[in-house]
N, C-alpha and C positions, 0 to 999 in steps of 0.2 A: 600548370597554370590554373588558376582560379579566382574569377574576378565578379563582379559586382557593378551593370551601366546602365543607365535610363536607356528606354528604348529608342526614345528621339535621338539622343547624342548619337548613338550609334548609327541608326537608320538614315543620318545626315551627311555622315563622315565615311559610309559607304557607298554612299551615293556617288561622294567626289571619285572616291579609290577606283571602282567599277567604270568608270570611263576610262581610265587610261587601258583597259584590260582589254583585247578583242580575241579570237577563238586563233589561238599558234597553235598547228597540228604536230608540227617540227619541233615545240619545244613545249608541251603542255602545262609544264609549271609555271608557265607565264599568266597561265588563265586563272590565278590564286591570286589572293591576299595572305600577306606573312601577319602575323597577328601577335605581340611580342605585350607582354606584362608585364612593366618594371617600374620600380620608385614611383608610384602614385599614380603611373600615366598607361593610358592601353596608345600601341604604336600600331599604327596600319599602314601598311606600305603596299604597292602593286608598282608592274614597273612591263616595260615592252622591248625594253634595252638600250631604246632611244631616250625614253622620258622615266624618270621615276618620280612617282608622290608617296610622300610619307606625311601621315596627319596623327596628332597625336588627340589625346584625351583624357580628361579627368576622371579618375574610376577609383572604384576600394578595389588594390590587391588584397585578395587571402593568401595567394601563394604567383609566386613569379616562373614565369615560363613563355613559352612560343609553340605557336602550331600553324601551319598553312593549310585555307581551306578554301576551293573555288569560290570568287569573288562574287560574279555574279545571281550563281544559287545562293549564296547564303546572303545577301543585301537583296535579295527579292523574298527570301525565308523571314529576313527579318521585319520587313515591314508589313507582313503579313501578321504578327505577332499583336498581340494587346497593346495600349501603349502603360507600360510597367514596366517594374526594374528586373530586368535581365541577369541570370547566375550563368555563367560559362565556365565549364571546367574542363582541360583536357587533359586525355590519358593516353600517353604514345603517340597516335599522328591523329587521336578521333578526340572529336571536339562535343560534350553534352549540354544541351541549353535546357536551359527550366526558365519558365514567365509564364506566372501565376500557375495554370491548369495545362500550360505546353511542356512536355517534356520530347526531346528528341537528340538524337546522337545522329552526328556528319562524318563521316569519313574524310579525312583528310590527308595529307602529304608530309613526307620526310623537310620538315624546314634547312635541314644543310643542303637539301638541294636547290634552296629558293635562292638564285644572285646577289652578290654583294651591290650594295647599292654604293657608291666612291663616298667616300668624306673628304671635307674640304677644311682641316685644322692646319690653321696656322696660313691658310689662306688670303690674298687680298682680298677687300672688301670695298663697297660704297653703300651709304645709305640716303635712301629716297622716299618720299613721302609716297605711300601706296595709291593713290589716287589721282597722283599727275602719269603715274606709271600707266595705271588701269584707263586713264581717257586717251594718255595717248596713243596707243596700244588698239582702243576704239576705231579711232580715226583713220587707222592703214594697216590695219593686219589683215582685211578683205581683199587686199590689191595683189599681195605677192599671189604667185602664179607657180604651181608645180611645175617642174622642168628638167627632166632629164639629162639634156644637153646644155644645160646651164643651171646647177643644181643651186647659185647661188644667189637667184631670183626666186628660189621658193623661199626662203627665209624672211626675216624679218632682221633687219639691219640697225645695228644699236651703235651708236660714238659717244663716249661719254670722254667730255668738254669739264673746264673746270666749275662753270659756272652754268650748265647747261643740260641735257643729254639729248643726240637727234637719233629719231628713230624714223627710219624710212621704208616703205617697202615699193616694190613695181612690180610690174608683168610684160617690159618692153613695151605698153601700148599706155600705161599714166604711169603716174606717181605720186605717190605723196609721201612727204615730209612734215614730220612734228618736230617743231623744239619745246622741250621741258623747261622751260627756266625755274629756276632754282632761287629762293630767297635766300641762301645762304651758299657758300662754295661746299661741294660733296667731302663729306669726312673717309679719309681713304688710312691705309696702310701706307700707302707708296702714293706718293703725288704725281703722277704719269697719264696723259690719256691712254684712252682704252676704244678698243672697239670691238665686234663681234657678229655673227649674223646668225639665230636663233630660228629652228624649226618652227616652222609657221604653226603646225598641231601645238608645240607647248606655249608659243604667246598665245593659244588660242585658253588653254588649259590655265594658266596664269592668270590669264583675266577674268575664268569663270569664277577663279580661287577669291581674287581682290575685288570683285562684285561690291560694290555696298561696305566693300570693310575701310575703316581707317585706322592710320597708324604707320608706321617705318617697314620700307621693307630692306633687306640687305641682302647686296648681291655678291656674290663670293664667284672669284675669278679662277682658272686654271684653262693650261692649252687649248686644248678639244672639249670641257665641260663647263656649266657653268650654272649654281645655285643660287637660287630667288627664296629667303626664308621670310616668312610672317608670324611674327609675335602674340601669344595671348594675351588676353586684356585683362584675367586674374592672377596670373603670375607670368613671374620672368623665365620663358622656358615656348620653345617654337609649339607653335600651335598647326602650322603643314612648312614642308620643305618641298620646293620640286627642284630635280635636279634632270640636267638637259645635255645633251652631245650638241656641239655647235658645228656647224655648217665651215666643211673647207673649203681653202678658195679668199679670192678678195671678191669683195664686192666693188660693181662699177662703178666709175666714176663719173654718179650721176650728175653731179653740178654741173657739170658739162654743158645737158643738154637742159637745166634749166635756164629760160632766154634770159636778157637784160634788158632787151629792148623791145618796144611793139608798137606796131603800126596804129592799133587800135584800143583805147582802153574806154570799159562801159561797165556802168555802175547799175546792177539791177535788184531788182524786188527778187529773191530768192524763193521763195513759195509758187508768187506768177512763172520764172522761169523753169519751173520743176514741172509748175500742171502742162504749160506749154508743152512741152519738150513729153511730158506723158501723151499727150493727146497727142503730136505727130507721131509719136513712136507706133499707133497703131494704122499706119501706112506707110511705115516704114521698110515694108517687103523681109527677104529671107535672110539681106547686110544690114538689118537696123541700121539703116542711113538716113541719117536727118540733116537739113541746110539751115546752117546760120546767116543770114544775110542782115548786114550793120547797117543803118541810114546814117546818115551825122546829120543831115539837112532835117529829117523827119525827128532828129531825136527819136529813134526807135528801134527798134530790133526784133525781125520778125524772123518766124519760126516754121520752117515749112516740109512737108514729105510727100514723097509721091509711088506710087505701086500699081503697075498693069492690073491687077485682080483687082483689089477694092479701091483704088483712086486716088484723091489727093485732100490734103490739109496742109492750109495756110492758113496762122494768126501772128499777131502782132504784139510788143509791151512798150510802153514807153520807159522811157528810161533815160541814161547821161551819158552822151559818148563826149571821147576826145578823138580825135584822127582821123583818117580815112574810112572810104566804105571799103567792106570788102564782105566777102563772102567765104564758109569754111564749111564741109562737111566731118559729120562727127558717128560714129558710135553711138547710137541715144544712152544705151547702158553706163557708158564711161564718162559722160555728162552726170548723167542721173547718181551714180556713186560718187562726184565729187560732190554734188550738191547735197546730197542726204550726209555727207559726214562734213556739213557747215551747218551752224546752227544760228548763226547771224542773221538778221533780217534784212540787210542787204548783201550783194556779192559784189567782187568784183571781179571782172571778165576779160583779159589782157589776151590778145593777138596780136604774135609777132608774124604773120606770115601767111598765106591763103593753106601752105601746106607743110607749116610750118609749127611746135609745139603752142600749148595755148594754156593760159593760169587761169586756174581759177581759186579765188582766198576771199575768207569772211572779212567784211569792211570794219576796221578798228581791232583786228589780231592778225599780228605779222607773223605769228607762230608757226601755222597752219597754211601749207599750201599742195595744190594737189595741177598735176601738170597730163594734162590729154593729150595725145596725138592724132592731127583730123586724119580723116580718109581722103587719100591719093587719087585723086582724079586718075582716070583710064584714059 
């Protein structure tokens, strides 16, 4: 192999590869990058067996080949380098870099022994606009919860709908749900819905992928795996692919435990309910336990915590109720993360029950709702 890269392109595109890599002492060839040279494009791939990324890049081949070379020395080697164009050449399993006045030779690794990564030809497909993927994605990939004994609460929960996709995730203690709506029905292979539940690390890795980018993504189907590819913008040819093992197991059936009905519905200022709910949470003792108490009469809702060491805080917002009073202990945390993934200027705050689940969603998007469970009186 012998090739020819601006030092940024590269130092960019190893950045990405180098997170999925962490120190395996049981199988060390994991802690590499496969580094492959063909038809115009340099291919980097790293993989942990659960997730693999492959990101390609524009370069002059001189000559085609592959070499695997520890990821993270050599993405901290290379930004270390001038920023100029970069010669790579390997011979056997050792890789020699020149840029400008650096010369240096890496030792590196037998590439047949680096893992196959699965291909997905002839595969179903859907294509989605990259940035309904990446906000939703935003909105509840914080929530799932690793879990041993329920391993399919660490995921992240995908149904693709014809005209739609929900993505959910929980932790037994909230939830939230997104719908994608879709201006047009998803272009498929096979017209079937589909569902899946995706390691929480790769929606995590996905979304640092689709950051800021736009454009189509398509997602390619199979049993146990399932591929999210992104297109370049100078030519027709993937620019990263990550491919993922999916979570066995059904996922629950949450709709269940979202209410339909509630006692109490109030419309508040979202910013005042956040600083409120900050400021009691530092008297909230060792259960971050804070009390909601509803007026209907005062129109208001006041926000309150108390803790033997440092004491008590009590304030108040005005705001719009319909229904009864009632009063609900919460989490401050699980409040606090519904609120920061709504971006609306008002909220809405539905209680169906003193101990009983509770919604919270942006006023003017039904898209988006995220559902908390108070704390159980003793």
């Amino acid at each position: 192999m012998k090739i020819e890269v601006l030092k940024e392109n590269l130092k960019t595109n190893l950045g990405i590869i180098e997170r999925i890599v962490g120190k395996n002492i049981s199988l060390p060839i994991l802690n590499n990058v496969l580094i492959t040279a063909d038809d115009n494009f340099l291919s980097l791939v790293s993989t942990d067996l659960e997730i693999a990324v492959e990101l390609w890049i524009l370069v002059k081949i001189i000559k085609k080949g592959k070499v695997v070379i520890p990821a993270k020395f050599f993405s901290s080697f290379i930004a270390s380098l001038p920023n100029e164009k970069i010669t790579m050449e390997s011979k056997e399993q050792t890789l020699y870099v020149e840029c400008k006045s650096v010369k240096t030779k890496i030792q590196g690794f037998n590439p047949e022994e680096f893992p196959i990564i699965p291909k997905f030809k002839d595969a179903d497909f859907l294509e989605v606009d990259s940035k309904k993927i990446y906000q939703g994605l935003l909105q509840i990939v914080d929530i799932a919860s690793q879990s041993q004994t329920r391993p399919e609460i660490s995921g992240i929960y995908f149904s693709f709908l014809k005209n739609q996709i929900k993505v959910v995730a929980t932790d037994s203690f909230r939830l939230g749900e997104k719908n994608i709506h879709l201006d047009e029905p998803m272009k498929s292979t096979e017209e079937k819905e589909r569902s899946f539940i995706l390691p929480q690390k790769s929606a995590r890795e996905i979304m640092n992928i689709l950051d800021g980018k736009e454009g189509i993504v398509k997602i390619y189907f199979s049993n146990n795996q399932v591929l999210f590819e992104f297109f370049m913008e100078e030519v027709k040819h993937p620019a990263v692919q990550v491919t993922s093992r999916l979570i066995e197991g059904e996922y629950p059936n949450y709709q269940d435990i979202i209410p339909t009905k509630f006692k109490t519905h109030v419309v508040v200022k979202r910013d005042e309910f956040l600083n409120q709910i900050k400021t009691a949470s530092l008297f909230s003792g060792k259960v971050n336990e804070i009390k909601i108490s509803i007026h209907p009469e005062k129109q208001e809702l006041e926000v309150s915590a108390a803790s033997h060491d440092l004491g008590e805080n009590t304030s108040s917002i005005p705001v719009k109720i319909e229904g009864e009073a009632i009063e609900v202990s919460f989490n401050y945390k699980f409040l606090m993360d519904g609120l920061l993934n709504i971006k609306s200027s008002e909220v809405i705050f539905d209680i169906s029950k003193e101990e009983g689940p509770c919604i919270l969603r942006p006023v003017g998007d039904s898209s988006y709702i995220y559902v908390a469970m108070p704390i159980k009186a003793m």
